[in-house]
N, C-alpha and C positions, 0 to 999 in steps of 0.2 A: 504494500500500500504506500502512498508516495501522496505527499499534501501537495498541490498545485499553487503555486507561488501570488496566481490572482486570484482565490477564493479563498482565506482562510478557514471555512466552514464545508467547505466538499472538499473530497476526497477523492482521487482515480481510483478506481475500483476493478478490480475483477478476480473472478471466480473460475477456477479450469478441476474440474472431478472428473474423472475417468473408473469407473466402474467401481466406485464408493458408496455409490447408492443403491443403486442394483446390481444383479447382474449385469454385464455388456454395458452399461448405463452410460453416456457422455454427456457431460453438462459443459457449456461453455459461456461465459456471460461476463461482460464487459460493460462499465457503467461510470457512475458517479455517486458515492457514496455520502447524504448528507445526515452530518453529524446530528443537527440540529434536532429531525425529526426520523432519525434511525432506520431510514429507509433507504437503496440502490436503486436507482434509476436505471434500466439496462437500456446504454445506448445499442450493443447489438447482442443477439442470442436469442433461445425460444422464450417467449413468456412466462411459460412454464418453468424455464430455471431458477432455482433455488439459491442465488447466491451463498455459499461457504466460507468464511472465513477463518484461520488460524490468527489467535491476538499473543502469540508469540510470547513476549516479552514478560506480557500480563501475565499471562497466565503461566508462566516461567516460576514468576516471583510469589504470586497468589497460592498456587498449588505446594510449592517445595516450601514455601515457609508454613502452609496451614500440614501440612504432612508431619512437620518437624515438630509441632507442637500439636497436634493429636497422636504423636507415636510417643510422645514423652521425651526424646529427644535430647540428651540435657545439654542447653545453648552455652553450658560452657567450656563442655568437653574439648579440649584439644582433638583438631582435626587428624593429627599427626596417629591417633590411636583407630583410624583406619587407614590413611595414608601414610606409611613412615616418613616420604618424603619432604613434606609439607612441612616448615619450620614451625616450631615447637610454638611459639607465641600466637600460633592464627588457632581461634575457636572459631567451632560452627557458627556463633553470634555471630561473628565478622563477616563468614560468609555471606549470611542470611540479612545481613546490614549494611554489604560491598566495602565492609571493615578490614577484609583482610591482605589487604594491598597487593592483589593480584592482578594480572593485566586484563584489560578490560578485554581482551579477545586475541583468538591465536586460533590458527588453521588447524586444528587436530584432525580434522576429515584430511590431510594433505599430508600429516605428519606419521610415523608408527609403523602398524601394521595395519591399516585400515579398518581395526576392530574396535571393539569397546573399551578391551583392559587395555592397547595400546595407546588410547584415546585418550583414558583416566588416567596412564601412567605418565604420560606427556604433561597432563593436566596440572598434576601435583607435582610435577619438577619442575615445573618453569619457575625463573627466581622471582622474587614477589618484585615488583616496581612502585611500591612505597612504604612506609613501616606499617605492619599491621596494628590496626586497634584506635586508627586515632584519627583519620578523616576519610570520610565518603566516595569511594572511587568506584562506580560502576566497573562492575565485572561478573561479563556471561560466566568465566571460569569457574568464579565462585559460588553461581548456580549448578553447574556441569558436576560439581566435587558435593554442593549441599545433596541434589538428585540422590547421588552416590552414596553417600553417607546413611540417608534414609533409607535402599536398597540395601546396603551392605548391614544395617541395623535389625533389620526385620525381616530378610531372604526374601523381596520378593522384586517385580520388576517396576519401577514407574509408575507404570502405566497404569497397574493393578493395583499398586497401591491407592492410586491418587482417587481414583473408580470407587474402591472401597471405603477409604478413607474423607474422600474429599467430595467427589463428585456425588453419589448416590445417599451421603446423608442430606446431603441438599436436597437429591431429588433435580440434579443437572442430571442432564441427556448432550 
C-alpha cells in the first residue's frame, strides 16, 4: 500500500488472491482505498472482488506483543536464554518496545540457508546498532526474535499460536 502524495486520505490500493479463497479462485482488484470511510473503490477488477489486505506491521506488533502476554511470557527474561547469541542486556521488553537496539531491518530471506533457523540464526547475530534499553529504534528484527521466543516458549508455530491465543478469543476471522 503506498499513500499518494496529492491525497493525504486515499490510499492506492490493491488486492491480487490466487486460489485463497476457493479452489482455482483468482481475485484481482485495483483501486483507491479511503481511509476516511473504510471502503476500496475498485478502479478495475470484477465487482464481485473482495479486496484482501495484509496490515503487516500492525499486526506484527499487535499479535506478538498480545501473545507475549497471554502466554505469560516474562518481559524481563533475557533474550539470550533462547538465543545465546543475543547480548546479555537485551530483554524480551526491549524487543517488544524496539528497546533493544537492533537494526531496524536486514535481508534474512537473502542471507543463511534460506530457512527458518538460518533466518533466526542471522537474526540474533547481527550486532545491535544502538545500546539496548534506552531509546526507541524500530526494529522488524526485534519482532522476527519476539515471534520466536513465543514459538520456542510454548512449541508451537505462529501462526497457531496467535489463532489460538489471539485471534479466536476475539472471535477475528
Amino acid at each position: 500500500m503506498t499513500t499518494r502524495l496529492d491525497d493525504p486520505v486515499g490510499t492506492t490500493a490493491a488486492s491480487v488472491a490466487d486460489g485463497l479463497l476457493a479452489a482455482g479462485a483468482t481475485t484481482v482488484a485495483i483501486g483507491v482505498a479511503d481511509r476516511r470511510q473504510a471502503r476500496v473503490d475498485l478502479v478495475r477488477g470484477s465487482t464481485a472482488a473482495r479486496p484482501v489486505f495484509d496490515v503487516g506491521s500492525v499486526t506484527k506488533v499487535v499479535v506478538t506483543a498480545a501473545l507475549h502476554r497471554r502466554l505469560g511470557i516474562d518481559p524481563d527474561a533475557p533474550v539470550r536464554r533462547w538465543f545465546p547469541t543475543v547480548p546479555a542486556a537485551v530483554r524480551v521488553a526491549d524487543l517488544l518496545t524496539h528497546r533493544a537496539g537492533l537494526r531496524e531491518w536486514w535481508p534474512l530471506y537473502l542471507v543463511g540457508g534460506h530457512d527458518r533457523e538460518s533466518s533466526l540464526a542471522v537474526a540474533a547475530g547481527l550486532p545491535l546498532r544502538h545500546p539496548p534499553g534506552l531509546d526507541r529504534h524500530y526494529s522488524d528484527i526485534g519482532f522476527v526474535l519476539a515471534g520466536a521466543v513465543a514459538e520456542l516458549e510454548h512449541g508451537g508455530s505462529l501462526d497457531v499460536l496467535a489463532r489460538r491465543h489471539v485471534f479466536e478469543p476475539l472471535a477475528m476471522t
